[in-house]
C-alpha positions as CSV (number, residue, x, y, z in Angstrom):
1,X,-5.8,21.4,-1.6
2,X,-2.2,20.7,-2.5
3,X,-1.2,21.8,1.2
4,X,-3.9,19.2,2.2
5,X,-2.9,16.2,-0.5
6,X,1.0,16.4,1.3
7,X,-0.5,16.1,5.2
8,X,-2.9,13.3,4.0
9,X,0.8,11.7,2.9
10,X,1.9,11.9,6.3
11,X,-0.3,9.2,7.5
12,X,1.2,7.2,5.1
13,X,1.6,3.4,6.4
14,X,-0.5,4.1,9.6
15,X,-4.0,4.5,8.6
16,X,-5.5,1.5,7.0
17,X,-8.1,0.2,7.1
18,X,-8.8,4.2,7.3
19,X,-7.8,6.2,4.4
20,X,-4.9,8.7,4.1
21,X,-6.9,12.1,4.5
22,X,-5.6,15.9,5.1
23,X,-7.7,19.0,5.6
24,X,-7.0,22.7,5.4
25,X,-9.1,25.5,7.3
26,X,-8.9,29.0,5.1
27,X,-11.3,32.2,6.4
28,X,-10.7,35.4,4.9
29,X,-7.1,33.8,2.8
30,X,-6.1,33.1,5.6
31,X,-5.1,29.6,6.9
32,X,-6.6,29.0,10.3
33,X,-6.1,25.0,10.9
34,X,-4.7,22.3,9.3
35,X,-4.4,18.4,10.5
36,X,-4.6,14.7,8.7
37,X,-5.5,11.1,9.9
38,X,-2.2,10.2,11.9
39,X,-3.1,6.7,12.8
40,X,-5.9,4.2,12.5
41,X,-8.5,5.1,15.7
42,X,-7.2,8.4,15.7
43,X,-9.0,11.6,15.2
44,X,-10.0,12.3,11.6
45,X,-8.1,15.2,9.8
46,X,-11.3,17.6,9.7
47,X,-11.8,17.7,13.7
48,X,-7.5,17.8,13.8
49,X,-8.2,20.8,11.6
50,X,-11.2,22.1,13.1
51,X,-9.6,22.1,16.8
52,X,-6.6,23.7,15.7
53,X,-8.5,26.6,14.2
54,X,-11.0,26.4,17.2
55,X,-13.6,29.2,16.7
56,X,-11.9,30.9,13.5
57,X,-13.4,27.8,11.8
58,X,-16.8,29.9,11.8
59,X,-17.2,31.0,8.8
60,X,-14.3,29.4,6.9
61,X,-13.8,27.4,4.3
62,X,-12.8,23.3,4.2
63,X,-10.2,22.0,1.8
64,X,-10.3,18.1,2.6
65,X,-9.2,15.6,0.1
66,X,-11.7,12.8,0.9
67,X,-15.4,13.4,1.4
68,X,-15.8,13.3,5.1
69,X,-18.0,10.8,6.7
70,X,-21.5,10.6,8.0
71,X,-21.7,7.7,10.2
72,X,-20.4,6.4,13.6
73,X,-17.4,4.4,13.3
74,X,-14.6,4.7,15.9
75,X,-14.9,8.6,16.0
76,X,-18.1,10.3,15.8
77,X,-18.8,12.1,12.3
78,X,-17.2,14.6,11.1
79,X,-19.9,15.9,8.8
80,X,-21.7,16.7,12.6
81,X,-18.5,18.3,13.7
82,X,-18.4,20.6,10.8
83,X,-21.8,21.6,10.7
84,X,-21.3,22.3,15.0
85,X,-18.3,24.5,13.4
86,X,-20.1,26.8,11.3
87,X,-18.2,25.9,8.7
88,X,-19.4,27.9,5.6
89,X,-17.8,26.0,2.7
90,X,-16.5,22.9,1.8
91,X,-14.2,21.7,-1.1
92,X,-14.0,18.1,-1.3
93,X,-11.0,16.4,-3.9
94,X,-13.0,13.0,-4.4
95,X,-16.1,11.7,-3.0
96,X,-15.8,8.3,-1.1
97,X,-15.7,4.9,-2.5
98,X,-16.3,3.4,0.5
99,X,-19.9,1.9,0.4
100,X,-20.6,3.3,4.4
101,X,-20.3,6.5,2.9
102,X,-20.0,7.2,-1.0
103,X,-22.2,10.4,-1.3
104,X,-24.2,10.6,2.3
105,X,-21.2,13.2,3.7
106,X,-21.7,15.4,0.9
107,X,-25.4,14.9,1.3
108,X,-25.5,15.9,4.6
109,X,-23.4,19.1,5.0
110,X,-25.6,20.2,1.8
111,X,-28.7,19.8,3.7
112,X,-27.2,21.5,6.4
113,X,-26.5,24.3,4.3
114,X,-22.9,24.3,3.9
115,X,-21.5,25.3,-0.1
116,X,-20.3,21.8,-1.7
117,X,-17.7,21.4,-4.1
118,X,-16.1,18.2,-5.3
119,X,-13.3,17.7,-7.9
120,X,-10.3,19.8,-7.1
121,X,-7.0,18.0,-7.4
122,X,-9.3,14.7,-8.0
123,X,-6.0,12.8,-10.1
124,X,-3.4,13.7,-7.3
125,X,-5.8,12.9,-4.6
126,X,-6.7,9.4,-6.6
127,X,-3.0,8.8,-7.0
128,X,-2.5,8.7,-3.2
129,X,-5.5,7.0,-2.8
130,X,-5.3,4.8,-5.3
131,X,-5.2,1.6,-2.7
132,X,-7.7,2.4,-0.9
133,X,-9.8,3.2,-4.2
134,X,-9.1,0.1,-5.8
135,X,-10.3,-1.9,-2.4
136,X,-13.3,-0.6,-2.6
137,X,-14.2,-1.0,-5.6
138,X,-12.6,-3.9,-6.9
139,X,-11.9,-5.8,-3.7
140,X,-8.2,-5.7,-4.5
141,X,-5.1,-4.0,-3.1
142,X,-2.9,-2.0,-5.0
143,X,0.1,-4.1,-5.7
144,X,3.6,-2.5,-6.5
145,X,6.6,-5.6,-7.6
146,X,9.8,-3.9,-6.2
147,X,12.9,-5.4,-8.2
148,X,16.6,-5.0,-8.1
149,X,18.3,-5.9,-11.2
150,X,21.9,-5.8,-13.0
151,X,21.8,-3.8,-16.2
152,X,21.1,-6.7,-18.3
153,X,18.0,-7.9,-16.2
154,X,19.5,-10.3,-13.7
155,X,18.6,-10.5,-10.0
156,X,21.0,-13.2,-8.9
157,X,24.3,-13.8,-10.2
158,X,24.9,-17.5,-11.6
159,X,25.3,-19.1,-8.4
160,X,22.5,-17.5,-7.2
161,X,24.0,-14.8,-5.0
162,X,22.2,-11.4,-5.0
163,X,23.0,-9.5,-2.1
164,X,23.8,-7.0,-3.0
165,X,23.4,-5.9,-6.7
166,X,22.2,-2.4,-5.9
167,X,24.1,-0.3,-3.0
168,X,22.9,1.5,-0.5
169,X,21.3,4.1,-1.4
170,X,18.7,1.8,-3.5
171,X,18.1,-0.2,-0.5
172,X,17.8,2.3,1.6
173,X,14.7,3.7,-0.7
174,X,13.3,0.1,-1.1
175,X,12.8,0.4,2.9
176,X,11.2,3.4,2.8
177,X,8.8,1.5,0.2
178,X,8.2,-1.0,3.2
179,X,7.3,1.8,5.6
180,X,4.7,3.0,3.2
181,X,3.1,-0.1,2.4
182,X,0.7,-2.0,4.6
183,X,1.8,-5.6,3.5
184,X,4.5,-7.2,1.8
185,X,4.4,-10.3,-0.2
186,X,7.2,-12.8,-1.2
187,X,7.2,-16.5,-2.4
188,X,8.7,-19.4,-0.3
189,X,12.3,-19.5,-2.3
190,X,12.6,-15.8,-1.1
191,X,12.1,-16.8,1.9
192,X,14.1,-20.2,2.1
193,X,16.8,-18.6,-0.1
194,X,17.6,-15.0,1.8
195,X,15.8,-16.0,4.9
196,X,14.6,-11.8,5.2
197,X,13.0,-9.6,7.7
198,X,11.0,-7.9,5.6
199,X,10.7,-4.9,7.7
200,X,11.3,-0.9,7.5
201,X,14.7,-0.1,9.1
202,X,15.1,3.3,8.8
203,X,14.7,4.0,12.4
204,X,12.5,3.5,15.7
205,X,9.3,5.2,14.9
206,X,8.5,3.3,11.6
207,X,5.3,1.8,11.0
208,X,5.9,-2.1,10.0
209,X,3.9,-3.8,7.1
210,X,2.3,-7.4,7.5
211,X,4.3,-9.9,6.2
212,X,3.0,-12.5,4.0
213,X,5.1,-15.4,2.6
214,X,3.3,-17.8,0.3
215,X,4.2,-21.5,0.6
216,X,1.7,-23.7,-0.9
217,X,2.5,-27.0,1.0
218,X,3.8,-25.4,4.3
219,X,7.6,-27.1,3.4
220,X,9.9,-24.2,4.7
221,X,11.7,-24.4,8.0
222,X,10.3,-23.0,11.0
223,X,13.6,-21.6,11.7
224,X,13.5,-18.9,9.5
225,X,13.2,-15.3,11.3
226,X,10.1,-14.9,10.1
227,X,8.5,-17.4,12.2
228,X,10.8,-16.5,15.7
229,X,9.9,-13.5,17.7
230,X,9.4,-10.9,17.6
231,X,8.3,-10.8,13.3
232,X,5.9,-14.1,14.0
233,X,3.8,-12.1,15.2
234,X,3.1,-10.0,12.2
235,X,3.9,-12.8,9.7
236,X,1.3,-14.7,7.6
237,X,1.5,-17.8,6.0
238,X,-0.5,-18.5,2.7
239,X,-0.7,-21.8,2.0
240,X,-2.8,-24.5,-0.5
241,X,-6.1,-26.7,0.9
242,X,-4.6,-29.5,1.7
243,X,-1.3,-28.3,3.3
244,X,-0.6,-30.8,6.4
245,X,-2.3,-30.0,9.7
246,X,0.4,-30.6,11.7
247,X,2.7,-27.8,9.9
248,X,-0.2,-25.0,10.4
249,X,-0.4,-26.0,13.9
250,X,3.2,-25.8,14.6
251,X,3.4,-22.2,13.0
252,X,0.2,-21.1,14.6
253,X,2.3,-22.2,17.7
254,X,4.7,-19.7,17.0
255,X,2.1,-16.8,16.7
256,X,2.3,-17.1,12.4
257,X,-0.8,-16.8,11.3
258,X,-1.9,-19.3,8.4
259,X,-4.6,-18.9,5.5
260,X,-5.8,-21.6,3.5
261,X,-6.5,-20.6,0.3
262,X,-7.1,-21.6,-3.5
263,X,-4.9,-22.9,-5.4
264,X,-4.0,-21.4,-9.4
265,X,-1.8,-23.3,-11.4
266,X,0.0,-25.4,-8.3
267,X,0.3,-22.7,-6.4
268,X,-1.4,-20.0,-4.2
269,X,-4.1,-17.8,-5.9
270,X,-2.7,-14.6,-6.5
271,X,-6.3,-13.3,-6.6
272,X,-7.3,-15.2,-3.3
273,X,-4.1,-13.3,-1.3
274,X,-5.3,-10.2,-3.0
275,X,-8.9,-10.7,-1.7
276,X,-7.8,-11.9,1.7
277,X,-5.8,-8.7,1.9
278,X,-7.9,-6.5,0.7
279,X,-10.7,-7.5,3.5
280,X,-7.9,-6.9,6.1
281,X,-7.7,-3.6,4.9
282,X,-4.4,-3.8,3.2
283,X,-4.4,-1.5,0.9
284,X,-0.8,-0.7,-0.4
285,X,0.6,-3.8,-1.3
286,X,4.8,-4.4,-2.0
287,X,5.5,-7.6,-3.9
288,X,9.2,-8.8,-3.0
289,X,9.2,-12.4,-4.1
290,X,11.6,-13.1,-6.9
291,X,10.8,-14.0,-10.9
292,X,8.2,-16.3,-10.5
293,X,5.8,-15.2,-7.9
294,X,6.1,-11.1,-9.7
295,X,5.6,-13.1,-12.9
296,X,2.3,-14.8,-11.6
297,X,1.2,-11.8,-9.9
298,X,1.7,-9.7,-13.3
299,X,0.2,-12.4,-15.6
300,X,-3.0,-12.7,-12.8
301,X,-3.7,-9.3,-13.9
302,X,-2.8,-7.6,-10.2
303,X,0.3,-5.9,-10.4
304,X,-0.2,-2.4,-10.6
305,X,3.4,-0.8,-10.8
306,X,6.9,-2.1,-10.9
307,X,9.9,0.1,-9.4
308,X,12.9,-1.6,-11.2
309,X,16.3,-0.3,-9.4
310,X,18.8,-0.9,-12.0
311,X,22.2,-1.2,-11.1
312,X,24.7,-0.1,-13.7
313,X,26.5,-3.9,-13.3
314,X,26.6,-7.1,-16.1
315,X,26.1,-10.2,-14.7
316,X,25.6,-12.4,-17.7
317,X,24.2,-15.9,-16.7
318,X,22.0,-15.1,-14.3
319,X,18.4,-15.3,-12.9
320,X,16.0,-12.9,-14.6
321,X,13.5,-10.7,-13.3
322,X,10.7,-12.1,-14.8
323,X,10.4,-15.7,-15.3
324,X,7.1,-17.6,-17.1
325,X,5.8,-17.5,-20.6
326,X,6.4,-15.0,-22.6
327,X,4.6,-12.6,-24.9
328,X,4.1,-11.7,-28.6
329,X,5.7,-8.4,-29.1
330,X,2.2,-7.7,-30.3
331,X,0.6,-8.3,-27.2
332,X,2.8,-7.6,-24.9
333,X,1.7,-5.7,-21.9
334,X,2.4,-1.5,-22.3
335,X,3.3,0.4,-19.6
336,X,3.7,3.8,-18.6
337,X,7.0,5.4,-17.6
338,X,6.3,7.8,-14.1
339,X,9.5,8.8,-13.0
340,X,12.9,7.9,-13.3
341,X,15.6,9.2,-10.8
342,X,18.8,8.3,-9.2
343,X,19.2,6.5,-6.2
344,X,22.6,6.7,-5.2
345,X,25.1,5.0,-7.5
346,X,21.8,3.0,-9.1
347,X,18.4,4.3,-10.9
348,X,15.0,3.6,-9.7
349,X,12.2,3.3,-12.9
350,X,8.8,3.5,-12.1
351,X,6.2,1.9,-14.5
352,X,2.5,2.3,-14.2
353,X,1.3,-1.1,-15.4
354,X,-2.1,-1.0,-14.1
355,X,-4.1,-1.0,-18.0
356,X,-2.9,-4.2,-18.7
């Protein structure tokens, strides 16, 4: 299952709506095929597995990390495709969430007569999953704030300079977070200020995120790159309900697309773009916008983790990280400290905030 948990990973950034998924054929010990969900529309990682293993999958056993489905979508079920196999046993990490399934694959191969077991590896496969999880069952990405910060907290100097406070390295691993995330999210002074790409450069083959930039009266310039080819394209605008006409029709114009949506406390609804998201089928979710729109996003209850790349720099007067009201010491939200490594020159801390 562990084998099958680091194929699913390989279809990180390519499969949404889909989930990530990876399956492993065993008969007699023996590994006899092994595939995962490569891209959205693509073949499912059972048949992958079951037409590399061909007829040794007779007999053999099914080590798959998400229930397999039942039902018609754009590839025919795989629950048919196993049961066609004579596939004898199947060990499932975590049922389904999705409502199209949840339970009726694991209903279906047991009425075929096929050996059902769910629960192995359950908390790594959830980990992966955790986006996909959370969409269908809250109706809400999983949200990760990426931040680069000084040693004492600052993300711009006192002229408001911040390129660059971390060095390469660091960067290099924040566009690797890009590639794995399915949107990206920052607020109209990112934008203005840095006037960003907000894509994955780490080479040609790299699946690119949507980009969302959140500007409540439609006020930036439509010469940012964002809104030139070839990123308009995958660029969205989320604006307020009463942002002029004529600036949604001149970024429509330039292939942006625009969504009107709530407003909370003067600005965009965190929870709207996290709804409207989710029913794209965004599911991994980077936030890159600067104090204030991590600080709403984290106060709205939505920000899952924060990876924190601290550069071992003082910059005294500066911006902070996190701008708003703050907390009691009392109250203050608790996280959870999940890895802390080196990147480069810099450290990257990653905090599981998603209890508070």
């Amino acid at each position: 299952m562990l084998r099958a948990l680091r194929l699913a990973s390989r279809g990180r950034g390519r499969t949404a709506p889909n989930p990530m998924v990876g399956a492993v054929l065993v008969r007699n010990g023996e590994v006899v095929g092994e595939g995962w969900h490569r891209r959205h529309g693509g073949p499912h990682a059972e048949v992958e597995a079951l037409a590399a293993a061909g007829r040794r999958a007779r007999g053999a056993t099914l080590y798959v990390t998400l229930e397999p489905c039942a039902h018609h979508g754009k590839t025919p079920p795989c629950t048919e495709a196993l049961v066609a196999a004579g596939v004898k046993r199947c060990v499932v990490a975590v049922r389904d969430p999705h409502a199209i399934v949840n339970g009726r694959g694991l209903r279906r191969l047991r009425a075929a007569g096929i050996a059902v077991e769910v629960g192995l590896c359950a908390d790594e496969a959830c980990e992966l999953l955790g986006g996909y999880v959370l969409v269908h069952r809250e109706s809400r990405p999983r949200v990760t704030w990426k931040a680069a910060a000084s040693l004492d907290g600052r993300i711009a100097d006192h002229r408001g300079r911040s390129q660059w406070i971390t060095g390469p390295d660091a960067r290099r691993r924040g566009h690797g977070m890009r590639a794995a995330a399915d949107a990206i999210v920052v607020g109209a002074n990112t934008a203005r200020t840095d006037d960003p790409r907000l894509t994955a450069r780490l080479g040609r083959d790299v699946a690119q995120p949507l980009r969302v930039v959140c500007d409540t009266s439609l006020r930036l310039p439509l010469t940012l790159k964002l809104f030139r080819p070839p990123l308009a394209a995958g660029t969205v605008v989320a604006c307020g309900p009463k942002a002029p006409g004529s600036r949604v029709r001149a970024l429509e114009a330039r292939g942006v697309r625009v969504w009107r949506l709530p407003l909370a406390g003067g600005h965009v609804s965190p929870r709207a773009i996290a709804r409207r998201l989710a029913a794209e089928g965004r599911h991994e979710v980077l936030l890159e916008g600067g104090a204030t729109l991590g600080g709403a996003w984290l106060r709205a209850g939505l920000v899952d983790r924060i990876a924190l790349f601290v550069a071992p720099r003082l910059l005294g007067d500066g911006t902070h990280w996190l701008a708003g009201r703050g907390w009691d010491l009392a109250q203050a939200p608790q996280g959870r400290i999940v890895s802390i490594e080196r990147a480069g020159s810099d450290a990257l801390l990653l905090v599981d905030v998603g209890g508070n």
